[in-house]
C-alpha positions as CSV (number, residue, x, y, z in Angstrom):
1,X,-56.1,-94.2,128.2
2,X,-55.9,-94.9,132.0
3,X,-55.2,-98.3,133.5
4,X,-55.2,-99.7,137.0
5,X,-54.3,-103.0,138.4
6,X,-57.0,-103.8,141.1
7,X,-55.9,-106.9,144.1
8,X,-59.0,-108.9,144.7
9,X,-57.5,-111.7,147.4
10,X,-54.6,-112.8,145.0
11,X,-56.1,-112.1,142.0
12,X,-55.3,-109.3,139.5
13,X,-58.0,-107.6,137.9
14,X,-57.2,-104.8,135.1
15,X,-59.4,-102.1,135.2
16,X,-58.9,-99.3,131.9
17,X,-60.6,-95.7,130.7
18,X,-61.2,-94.3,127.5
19,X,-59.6,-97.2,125.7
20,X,-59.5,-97.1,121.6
21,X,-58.4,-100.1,121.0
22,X,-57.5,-103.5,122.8
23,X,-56.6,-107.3,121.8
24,X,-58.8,-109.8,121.4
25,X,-56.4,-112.3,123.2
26,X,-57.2,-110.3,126.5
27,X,-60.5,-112.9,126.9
28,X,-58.2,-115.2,129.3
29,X,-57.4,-112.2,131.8
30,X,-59.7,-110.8,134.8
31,X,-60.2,-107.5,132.3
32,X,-62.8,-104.9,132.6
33,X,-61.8,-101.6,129.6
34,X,-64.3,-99.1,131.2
35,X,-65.9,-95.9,128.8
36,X,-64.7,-96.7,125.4
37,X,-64.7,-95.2,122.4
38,X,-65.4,-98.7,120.6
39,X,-68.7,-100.3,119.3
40,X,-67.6,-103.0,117.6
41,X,-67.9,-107.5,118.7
42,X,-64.6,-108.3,120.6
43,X,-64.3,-112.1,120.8
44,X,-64.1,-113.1,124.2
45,X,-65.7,-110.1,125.9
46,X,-68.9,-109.4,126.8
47,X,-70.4,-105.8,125.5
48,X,-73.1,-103.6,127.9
49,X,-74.2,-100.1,126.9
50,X,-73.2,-97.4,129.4
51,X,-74.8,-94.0,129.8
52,X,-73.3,-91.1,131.8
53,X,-73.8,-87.1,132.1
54,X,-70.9,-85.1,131.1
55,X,-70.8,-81.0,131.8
56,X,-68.6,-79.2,129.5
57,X,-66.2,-76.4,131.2
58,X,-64.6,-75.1,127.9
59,X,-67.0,-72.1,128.4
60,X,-67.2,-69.1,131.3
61,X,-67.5,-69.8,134.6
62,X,-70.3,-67.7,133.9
63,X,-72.3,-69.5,131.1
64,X,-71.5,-72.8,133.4
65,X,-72.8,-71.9,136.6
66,X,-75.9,-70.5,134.5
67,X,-76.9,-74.3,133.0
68,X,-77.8,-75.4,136.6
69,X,-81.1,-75.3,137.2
70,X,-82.7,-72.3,138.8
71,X,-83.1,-73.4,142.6
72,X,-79.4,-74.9,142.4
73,X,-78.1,-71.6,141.8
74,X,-80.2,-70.5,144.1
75,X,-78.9,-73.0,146.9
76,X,-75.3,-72.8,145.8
77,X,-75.6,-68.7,146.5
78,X,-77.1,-69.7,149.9
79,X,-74.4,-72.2,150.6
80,X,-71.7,-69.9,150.1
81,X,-72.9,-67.8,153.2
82,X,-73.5,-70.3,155.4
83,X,-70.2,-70.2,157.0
84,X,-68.8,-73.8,154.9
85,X,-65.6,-75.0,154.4
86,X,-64.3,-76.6,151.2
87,X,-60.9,-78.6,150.9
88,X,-59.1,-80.4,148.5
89,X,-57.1,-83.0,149.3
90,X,-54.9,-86.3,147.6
91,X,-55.6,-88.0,151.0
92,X,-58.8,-90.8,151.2
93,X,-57.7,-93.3,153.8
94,X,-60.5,-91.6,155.9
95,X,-62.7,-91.2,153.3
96,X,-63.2,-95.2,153.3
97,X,-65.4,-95.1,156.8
98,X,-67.0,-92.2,155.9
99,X,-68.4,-93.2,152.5
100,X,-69.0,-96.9,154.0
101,X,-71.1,-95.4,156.8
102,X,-73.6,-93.6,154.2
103,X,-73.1,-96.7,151.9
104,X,-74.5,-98.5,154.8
105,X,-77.3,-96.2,155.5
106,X,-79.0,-95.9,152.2
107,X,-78.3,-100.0,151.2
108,X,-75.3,-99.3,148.5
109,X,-72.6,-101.4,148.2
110,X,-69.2,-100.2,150.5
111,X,-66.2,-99.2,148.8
112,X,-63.2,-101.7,149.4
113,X,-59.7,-99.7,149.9
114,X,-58.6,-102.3,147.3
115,X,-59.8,-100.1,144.5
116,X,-59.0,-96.5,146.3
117,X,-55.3,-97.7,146.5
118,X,-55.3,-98.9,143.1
119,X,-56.5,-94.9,141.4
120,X,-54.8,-93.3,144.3
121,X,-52.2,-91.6,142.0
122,X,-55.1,-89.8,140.1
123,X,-57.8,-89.6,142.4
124,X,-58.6,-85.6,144.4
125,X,-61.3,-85.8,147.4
126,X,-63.2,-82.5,148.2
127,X,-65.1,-82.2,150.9
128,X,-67.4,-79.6,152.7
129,X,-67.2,-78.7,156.6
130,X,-69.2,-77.3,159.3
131,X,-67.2,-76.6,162.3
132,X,-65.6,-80.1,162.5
133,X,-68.1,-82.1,161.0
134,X,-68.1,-83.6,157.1
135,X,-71.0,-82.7,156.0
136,X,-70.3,-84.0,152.5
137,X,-67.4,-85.2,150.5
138,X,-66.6,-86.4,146.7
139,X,-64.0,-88.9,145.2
140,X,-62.9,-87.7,141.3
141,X,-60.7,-89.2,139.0
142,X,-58.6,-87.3,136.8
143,X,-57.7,-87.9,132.9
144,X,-55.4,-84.8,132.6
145,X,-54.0,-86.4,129.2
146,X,-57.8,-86.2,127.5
147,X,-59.0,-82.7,129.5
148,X,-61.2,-85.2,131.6
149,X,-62.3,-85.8,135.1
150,X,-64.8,-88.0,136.3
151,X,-66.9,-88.1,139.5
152,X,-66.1,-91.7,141.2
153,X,-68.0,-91.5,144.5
154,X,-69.9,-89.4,146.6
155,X,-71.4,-89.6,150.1
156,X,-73.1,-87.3,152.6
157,X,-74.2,-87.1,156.4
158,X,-77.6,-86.1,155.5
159,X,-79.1,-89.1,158.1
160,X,-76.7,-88.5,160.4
161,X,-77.4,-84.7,161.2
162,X,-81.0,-84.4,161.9
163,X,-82.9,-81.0,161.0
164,X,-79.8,-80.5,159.1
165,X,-80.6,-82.2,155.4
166,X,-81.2,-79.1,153.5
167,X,-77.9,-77.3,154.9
168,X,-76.2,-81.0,153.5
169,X,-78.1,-80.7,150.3
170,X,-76.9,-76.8,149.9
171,X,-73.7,-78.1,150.7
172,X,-73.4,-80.5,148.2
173,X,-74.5,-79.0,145.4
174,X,-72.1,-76.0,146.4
175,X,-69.1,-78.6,146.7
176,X,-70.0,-79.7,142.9
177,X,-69.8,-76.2,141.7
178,X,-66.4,-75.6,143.5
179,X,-65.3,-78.7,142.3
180,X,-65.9,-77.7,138.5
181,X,-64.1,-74.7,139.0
182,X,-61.2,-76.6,140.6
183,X,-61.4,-78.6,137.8
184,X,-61.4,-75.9,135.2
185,X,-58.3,-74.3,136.7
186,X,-56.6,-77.2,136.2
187,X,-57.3,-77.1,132.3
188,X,-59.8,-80.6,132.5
189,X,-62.3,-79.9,129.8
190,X,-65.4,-81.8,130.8
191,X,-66.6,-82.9,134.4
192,X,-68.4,-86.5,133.8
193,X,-70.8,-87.0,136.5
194,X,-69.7,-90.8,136.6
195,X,-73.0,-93.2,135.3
196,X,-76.2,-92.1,135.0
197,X,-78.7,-95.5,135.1
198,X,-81.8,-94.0,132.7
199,X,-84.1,-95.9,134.5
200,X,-87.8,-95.8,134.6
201,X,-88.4,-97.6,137.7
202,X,-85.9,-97.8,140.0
203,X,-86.9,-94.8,142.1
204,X,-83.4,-94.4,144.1
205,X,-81.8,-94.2,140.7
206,X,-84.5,-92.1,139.1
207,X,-83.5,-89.4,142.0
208,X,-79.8,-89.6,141.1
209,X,-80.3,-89.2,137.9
210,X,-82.7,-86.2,138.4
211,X,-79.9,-84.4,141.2
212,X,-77.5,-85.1,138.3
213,X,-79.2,-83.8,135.6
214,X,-80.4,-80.4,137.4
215,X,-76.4,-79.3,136.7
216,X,-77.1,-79.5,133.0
217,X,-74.8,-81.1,130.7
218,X,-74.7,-83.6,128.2
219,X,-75.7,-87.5,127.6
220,X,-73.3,-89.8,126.0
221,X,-73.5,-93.5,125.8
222,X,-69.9,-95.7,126.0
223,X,-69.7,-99.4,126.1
224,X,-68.1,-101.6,128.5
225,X,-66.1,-104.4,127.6
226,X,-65.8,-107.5,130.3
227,X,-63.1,-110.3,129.9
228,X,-65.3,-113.3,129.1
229,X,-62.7,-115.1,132.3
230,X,-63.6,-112.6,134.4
231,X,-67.6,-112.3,133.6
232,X,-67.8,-115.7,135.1
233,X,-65.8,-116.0,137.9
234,X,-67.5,-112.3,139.0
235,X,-70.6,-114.3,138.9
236,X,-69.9,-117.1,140.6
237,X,-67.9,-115.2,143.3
238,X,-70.7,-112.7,144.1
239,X,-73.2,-115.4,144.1
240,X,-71.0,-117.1,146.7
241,X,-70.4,-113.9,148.8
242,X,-74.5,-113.4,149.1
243,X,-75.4,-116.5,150.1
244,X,-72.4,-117.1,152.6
245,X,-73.9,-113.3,153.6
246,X,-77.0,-114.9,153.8
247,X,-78.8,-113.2,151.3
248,X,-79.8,-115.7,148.9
């Protein structure tokens, strides 16, 4: 179990991963426990059903690299001779413009430094070059104590280099590869691909879901547990943001 104390204004909110158990009493504090291994009511909390993609790397690099679909493997082969470079690195205080920027670009939501500080201690970033430009880069966290690692963000340039988007979709799917056999040097156990939505409509989701699932691996389902406190202010504090924002 992994916890993290995450500064919003003057607030503490307390973030956890792969929680077993947890108090009831925890309904008065901004808590979020995060992939649990629990099913059961928790008074005070509110329960939502999570799905993610996880990739096993007990087995060969081999028999792993050969559960990716066809044309990835086929990409990934292409990518590695296209002159890239990959680096791993503990630093992601540039990261924070460069993720924003594409967050920006396809309508996401940006990532605060807040919540980078806050995993900083077990978060890796890898990212792909070409000459001097980022073509692509990935956040993970690591659960070393559970074999576990878990992809937290990920962001391209694919808009910004024109004629360029299939080098930056070779390049990506080559940086996941090298970042599962990071991974599996290290001795993590499975790769989780961080979410995966299941929807049937959302089409921007349904294409995430599709570039995720095209590495193989495995569904699992985990529930979330939200402090009852913190369910509501996050409501009323996000309603406020959009319409001072002038969405609403």
């Amino acid at each position: 179990m992994s916890q993290y104390l995450i500064k919003i204004g003057r607030l503490n909110v307390h973030h956890t991963y792969y929680l077993n158990e947890f108090k009831s009493n925890e309904f008065c504090k901004f808590v979020i426990h995060c992939q649990t291994g629990l099913t059961s009511f928790k008074f005070g909390f509110i329960r939502r059903r999570c799905l993610t993609l996880v990739k096993s790397l007990s087995e060969p690099l081999a028999n792993i690299f050969s559960g990716f679909l066809p044309n990835y493997r086929n990409e990934i082969r292409k990518a590695e001779k296209d002159g890239l470079v990959i680096e791993f690195t503990k630093d992601f205080d540039w990261y924070l413009n460069f993720h924003n920027e594409f967050s920006i670009s396809k309508g996401l939501p940006i990532v605060r430094k807040e919540l980078l500080a806050a995993y900083q201690d077990d978060l890796i970033v890898s990212f792909v070059k070409c000459d001097d430009i980022i073509l692509c880069a990935h956040v993970h966290q690591i659960y070393p104590t559970i074999g576990v690692v878990r992809l937290l963000f990920s962001s391209s340039y694919r808009f910004k280099i024109l004629g360029n988007s299939q080098l930056v979709g070779r390049a990506n799917k080559w940086l996941h590869w090298e970042d599962m056999k990071n991974f599996k040097e290290m001795g993590i156990v499975y790769y989780d691909f961080g979410g995966y939505s299941g929807s049937a409509i959302d089409q921007k989701k349904i294409g995430i879901d599709k570039f995720k699932k095209g590495f193989g691996g495995n569904l699992v389902e985990t529930i979330e547990y939200t402090s009852i406190s913190y369910y509501c202010f996050s409501g009323v504090y996000y309603f406020v943001k959009k319409i001072i924002n002038g969405v609403i």
